[in-house]
C-alpha positions as CSV (number, residue, x, y, z in Angstrom):
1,X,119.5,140.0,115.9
2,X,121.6,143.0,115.5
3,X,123.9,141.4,113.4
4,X,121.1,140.1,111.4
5,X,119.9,143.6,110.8
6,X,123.2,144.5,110.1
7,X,123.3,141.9,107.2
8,X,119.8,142.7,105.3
9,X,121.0,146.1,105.2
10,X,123.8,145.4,102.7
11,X,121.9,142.6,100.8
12,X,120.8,144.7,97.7
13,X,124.9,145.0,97.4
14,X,125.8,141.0,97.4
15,X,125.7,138.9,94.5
16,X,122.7,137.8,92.6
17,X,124.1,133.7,93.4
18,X,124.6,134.4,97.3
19,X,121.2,135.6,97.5
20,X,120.0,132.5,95.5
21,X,121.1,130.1,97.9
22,X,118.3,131.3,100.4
23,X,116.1,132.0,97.4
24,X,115.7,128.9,95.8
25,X,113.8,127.0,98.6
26,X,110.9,129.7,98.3
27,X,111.0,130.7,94.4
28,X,110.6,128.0,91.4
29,X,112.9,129.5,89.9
30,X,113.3,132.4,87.5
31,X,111.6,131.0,84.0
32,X,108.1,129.6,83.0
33,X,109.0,126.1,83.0
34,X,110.3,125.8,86.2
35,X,106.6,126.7,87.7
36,X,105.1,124.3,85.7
37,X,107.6,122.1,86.6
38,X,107.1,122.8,90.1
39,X,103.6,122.5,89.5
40,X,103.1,119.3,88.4
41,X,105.3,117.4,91.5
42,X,102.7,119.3,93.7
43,X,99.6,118.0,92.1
44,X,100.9,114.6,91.6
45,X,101.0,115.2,95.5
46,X,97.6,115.5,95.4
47,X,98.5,119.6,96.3
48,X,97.1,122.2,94.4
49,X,99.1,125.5,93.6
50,X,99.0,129.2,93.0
51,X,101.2,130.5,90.4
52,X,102.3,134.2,91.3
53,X,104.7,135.9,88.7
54,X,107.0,138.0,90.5
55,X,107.1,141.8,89.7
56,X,107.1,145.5,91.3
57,X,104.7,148.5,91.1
58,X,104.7,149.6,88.0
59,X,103.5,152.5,85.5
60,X,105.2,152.4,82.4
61,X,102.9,150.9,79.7
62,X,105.5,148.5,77.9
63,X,105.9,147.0,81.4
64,X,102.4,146.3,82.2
65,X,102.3,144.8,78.8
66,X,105.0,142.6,79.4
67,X,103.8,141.6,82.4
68,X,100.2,140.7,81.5
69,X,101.5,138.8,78.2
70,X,104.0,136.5,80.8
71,X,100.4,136.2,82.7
72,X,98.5,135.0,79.5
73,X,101.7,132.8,78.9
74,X,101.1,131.2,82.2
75,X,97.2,130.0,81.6
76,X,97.7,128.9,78.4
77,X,100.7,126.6,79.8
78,X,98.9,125.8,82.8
79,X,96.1,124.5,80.9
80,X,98.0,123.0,78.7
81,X,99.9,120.7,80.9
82,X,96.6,120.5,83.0
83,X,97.4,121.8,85.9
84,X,94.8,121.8,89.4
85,X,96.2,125.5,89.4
86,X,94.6,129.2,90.4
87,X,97.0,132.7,88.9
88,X,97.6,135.4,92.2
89,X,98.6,139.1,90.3
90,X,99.3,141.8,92.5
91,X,97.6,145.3,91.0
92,X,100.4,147.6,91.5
93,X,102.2,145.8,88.7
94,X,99.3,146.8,86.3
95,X,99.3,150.5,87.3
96,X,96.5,150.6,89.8
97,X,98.2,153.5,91.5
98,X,98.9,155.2,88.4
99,X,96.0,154.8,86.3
100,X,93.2,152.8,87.6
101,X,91.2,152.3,84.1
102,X,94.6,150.6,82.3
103,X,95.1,148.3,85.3
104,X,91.6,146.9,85.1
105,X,91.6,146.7,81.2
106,X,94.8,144.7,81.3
107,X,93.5,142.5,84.5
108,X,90.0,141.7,82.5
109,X,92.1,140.3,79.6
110,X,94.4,138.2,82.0
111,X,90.6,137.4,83.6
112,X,88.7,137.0,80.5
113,X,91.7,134.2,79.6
114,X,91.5,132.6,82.9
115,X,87.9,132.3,82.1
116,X,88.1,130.4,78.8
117,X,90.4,127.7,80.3
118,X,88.8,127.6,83.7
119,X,90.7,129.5,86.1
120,X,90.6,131.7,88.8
121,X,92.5,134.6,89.5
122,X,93.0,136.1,92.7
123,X,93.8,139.7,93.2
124,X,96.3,140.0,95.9
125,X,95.9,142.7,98.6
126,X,99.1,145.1,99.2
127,X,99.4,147.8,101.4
128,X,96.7,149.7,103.0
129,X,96.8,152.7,100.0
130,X,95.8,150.2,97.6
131,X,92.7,148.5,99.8
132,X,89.7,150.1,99.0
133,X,91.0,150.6,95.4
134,X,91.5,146.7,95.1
135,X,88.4,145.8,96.5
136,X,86.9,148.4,93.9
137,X,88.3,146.3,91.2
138,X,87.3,143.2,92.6
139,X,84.0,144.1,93.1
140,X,83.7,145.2,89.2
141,X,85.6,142.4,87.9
142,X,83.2,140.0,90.0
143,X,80.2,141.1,88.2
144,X,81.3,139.5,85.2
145,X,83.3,137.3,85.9
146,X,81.8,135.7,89.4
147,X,83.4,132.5,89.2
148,X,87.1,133.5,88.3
149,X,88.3,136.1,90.3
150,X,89.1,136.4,94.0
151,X,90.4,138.1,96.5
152,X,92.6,138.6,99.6
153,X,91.9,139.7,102.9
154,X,94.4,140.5,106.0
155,X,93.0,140.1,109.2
156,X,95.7,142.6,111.3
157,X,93.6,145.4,109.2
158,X,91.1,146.8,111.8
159,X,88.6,147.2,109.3
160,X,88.4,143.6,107.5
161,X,85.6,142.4,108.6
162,X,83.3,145.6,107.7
163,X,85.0,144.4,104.4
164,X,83.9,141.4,104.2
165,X,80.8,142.1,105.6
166,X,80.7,145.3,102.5
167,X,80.9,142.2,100.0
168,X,77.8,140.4,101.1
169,X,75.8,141.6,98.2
170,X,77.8,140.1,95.8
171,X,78.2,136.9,97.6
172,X,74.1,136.7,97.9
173,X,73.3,138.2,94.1
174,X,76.3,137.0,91.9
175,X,77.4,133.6,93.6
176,X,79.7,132.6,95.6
177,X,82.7,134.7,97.2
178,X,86.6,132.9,96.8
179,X,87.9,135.2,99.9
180,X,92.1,134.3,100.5
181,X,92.5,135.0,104.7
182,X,96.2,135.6,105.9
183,X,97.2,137.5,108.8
184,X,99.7,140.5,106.5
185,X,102.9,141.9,106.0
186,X,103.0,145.0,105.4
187,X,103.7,147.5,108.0
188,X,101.0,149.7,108.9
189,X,100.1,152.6,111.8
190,X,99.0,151.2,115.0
191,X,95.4,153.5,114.2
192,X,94.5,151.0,111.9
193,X,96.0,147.8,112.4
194,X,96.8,145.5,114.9
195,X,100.0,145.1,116.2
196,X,100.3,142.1,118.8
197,X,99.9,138.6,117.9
198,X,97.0,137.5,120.0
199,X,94.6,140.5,118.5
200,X,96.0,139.3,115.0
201,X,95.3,135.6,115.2
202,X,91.8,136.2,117.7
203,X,90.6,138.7,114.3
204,X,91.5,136.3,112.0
205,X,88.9,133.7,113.9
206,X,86.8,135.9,113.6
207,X,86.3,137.2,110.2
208,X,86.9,133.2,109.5
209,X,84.1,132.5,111.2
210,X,81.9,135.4,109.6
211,X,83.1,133.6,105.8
212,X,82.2,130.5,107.0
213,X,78.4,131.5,108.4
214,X,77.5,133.6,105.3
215,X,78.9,130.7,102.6
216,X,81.8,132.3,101.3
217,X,84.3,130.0,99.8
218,X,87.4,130.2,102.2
219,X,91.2,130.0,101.5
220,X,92.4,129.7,105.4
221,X,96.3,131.2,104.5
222,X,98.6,130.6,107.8
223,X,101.7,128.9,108.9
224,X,100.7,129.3,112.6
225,X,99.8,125.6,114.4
226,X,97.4,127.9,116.6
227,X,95.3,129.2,113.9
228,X,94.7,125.8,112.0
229,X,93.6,124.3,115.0
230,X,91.5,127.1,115.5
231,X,90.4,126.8,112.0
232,X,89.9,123.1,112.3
233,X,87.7,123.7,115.2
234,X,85.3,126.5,112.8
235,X,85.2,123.7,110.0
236,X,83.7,121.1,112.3
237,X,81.6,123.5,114.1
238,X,80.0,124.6,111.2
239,X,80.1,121.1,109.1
240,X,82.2,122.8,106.0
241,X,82.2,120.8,103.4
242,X,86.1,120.0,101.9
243,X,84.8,121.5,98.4
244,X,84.0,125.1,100.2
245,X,87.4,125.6,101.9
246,X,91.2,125.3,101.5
247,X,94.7,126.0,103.4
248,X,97.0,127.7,101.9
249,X,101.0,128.0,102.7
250,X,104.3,129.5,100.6
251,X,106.1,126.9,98.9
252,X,109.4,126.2,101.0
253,X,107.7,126.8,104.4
254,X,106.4,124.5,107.2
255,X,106.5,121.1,104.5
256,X,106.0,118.9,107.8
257,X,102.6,121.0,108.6
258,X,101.6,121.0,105.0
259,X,102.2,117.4,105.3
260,X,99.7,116.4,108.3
261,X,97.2,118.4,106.5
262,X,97.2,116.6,103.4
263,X,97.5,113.2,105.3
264,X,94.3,114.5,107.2
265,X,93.0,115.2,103.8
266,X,92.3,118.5,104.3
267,X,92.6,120.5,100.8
268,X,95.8,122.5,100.5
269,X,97.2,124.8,98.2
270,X,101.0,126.1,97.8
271,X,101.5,129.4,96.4
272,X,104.4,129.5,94.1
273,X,106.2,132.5,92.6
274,X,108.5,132.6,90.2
275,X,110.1,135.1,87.7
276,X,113.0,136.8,86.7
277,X,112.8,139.8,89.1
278,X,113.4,137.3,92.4
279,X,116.2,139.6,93.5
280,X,113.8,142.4,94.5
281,X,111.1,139.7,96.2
282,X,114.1,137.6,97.7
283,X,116.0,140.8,99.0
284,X,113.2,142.6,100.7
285,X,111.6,139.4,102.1
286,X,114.7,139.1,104.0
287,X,115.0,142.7,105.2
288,X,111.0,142.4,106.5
289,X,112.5,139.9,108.6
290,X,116.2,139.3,109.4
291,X,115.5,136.1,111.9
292,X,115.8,134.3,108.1
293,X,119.8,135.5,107.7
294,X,120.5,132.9,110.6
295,X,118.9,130.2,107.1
296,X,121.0,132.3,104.7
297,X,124.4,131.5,106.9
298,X,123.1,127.9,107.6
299,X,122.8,127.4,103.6
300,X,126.3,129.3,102.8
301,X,128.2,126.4,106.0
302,X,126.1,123.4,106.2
303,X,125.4,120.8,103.0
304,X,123.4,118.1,103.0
């Protein structure tokens, strides 16, 4: 483990191609065409995906530009090709910390796009600074545009389910909620989320539940055996319909329980990123957590 550590401390100093070799099991790849690409083996799967474009916080204007242009790129290609396909942005790269009234001008046109060709985009959640803000902009972008826009919810935040519970109006007055549910990443103070793995996964129950009794539409987002059963169980308890709910996973993990699901035909969804700026994801995804070096090495020795 220490040796581990060791190693994600000096990866922003390797080679762009040494990271790659871990890389390109969870990334399309660093161009447009590869996520399409990508894309359309999944849905031929009978999967469904989310395209993510991969990108940091940002405040410089030519930036943001940039990077909602690449996003505009990406419906008009995803509807081209048809793709069974929903668009995840993260704020920060639009200048939500900088300037909140850019970031939601530049998010309605990526929206308002979506809309025409009918797609939803989800509005990822990041780091605890940026929750009420992003739920802000939700809630705003929601009242136009109820039926393509969602959002994302992490149940090892004490205060989720007062959040969801906030959103009820919307769900009741200006139809139905698309609510995302994973357990989170970031790390956070012990005063305000929750730090062992039994509190995480009995929470995420929970507020699954809570979506599930008030109608919201749920995307159950987990790797964890123990929380699909458990989400299994809610569905059946509660006689979900297949059209109000969905399981979602990160393209290169668990394929074997991605598999059983879709064999039980159970609606998945694989969330796909791609982009030129793969280094920064790649690098930092590793440092978060260094058991995935032991992969790295495995890749760098072993060939199949």
């Amino acid at each position: 483990m220490i040796f581990n550590k060791l190693i994600a401390a000096t990866l922003p100093l390797l080679p762009e191609k040494f990271i790659w070799i871990f890389s390109k099991r969870y990334i399309a790849g660093d161009k447009l065409k590869d996520v399409i690409t990508v894309s359309q083996k999944f849905n031929k799967k009978g999967i469904r995906v989310s395209i993510d474009l991969l990108g940091e916080y940002q405040s410089k204007i030519e930036k943001i530009d940039s990077y909602k242009n690449e996003y505009l790129a990406i419906i008009e290609n995803a509807a081209k090709n048809g793709l069974n396909a929903t668009i995840s942005l993260k704020p920060t790269m639009f200048g939500l910390l900088t300037d909140s009234v850019i970031c939601y001008a530049k998010i309605r046109e990526i929206i308002k796009k979506a809309s025409g060709n009918n797609y939803l985009v989800r509005i990822d959640m990041e780091d605890s600074k940026c929750t009420d803000l992003e739920i802000e902009l939700f809630r705003k972008l929601h009242y136009e545009f109820p039926d393509n826009i969602g959002l994302v919810f992490q149940s090892y935040l004490k205060r989720t389910l007062n959040d969801l519970k906030s959103l009820s109006d919307l769900n009741k007055d200006h139809g139905p909620l698309n609510i995302r549910l994973c357990k989170g990443i970031y790390i956070e103070a012990k005063e305000i989320a929750y730090k062992k793995g039994n509190d995480i996964n009995y929470h995420f129950l929970k507020d699954l539940e809570f979506m599930f009794r008030n109608k919201y539409y749920a995307a159950i987002a987990t790797h964890d055996s123990k929380l699909i059963d458990g989400a299994l169980d809610l569905i059946k308890k509660y006689k979900i319909p297949s059209e109000k709910y969905e399981f979602q996973m990160l393209y290169g993990v668990t394929p074997k329980l991605r598999k059983s699901l879709v064999e039980m035909e159970h609606p998945l969804r694989v969330y796909v990123p791609f982009g030129k700026e793969w280094f920064n994801y790649s690098t930092r995804r590793l440092k978060e957590n260094p058991k995935l070096m032991s992969h790295l090495i495995k890749a760098l020795f072993v060939r199949k």
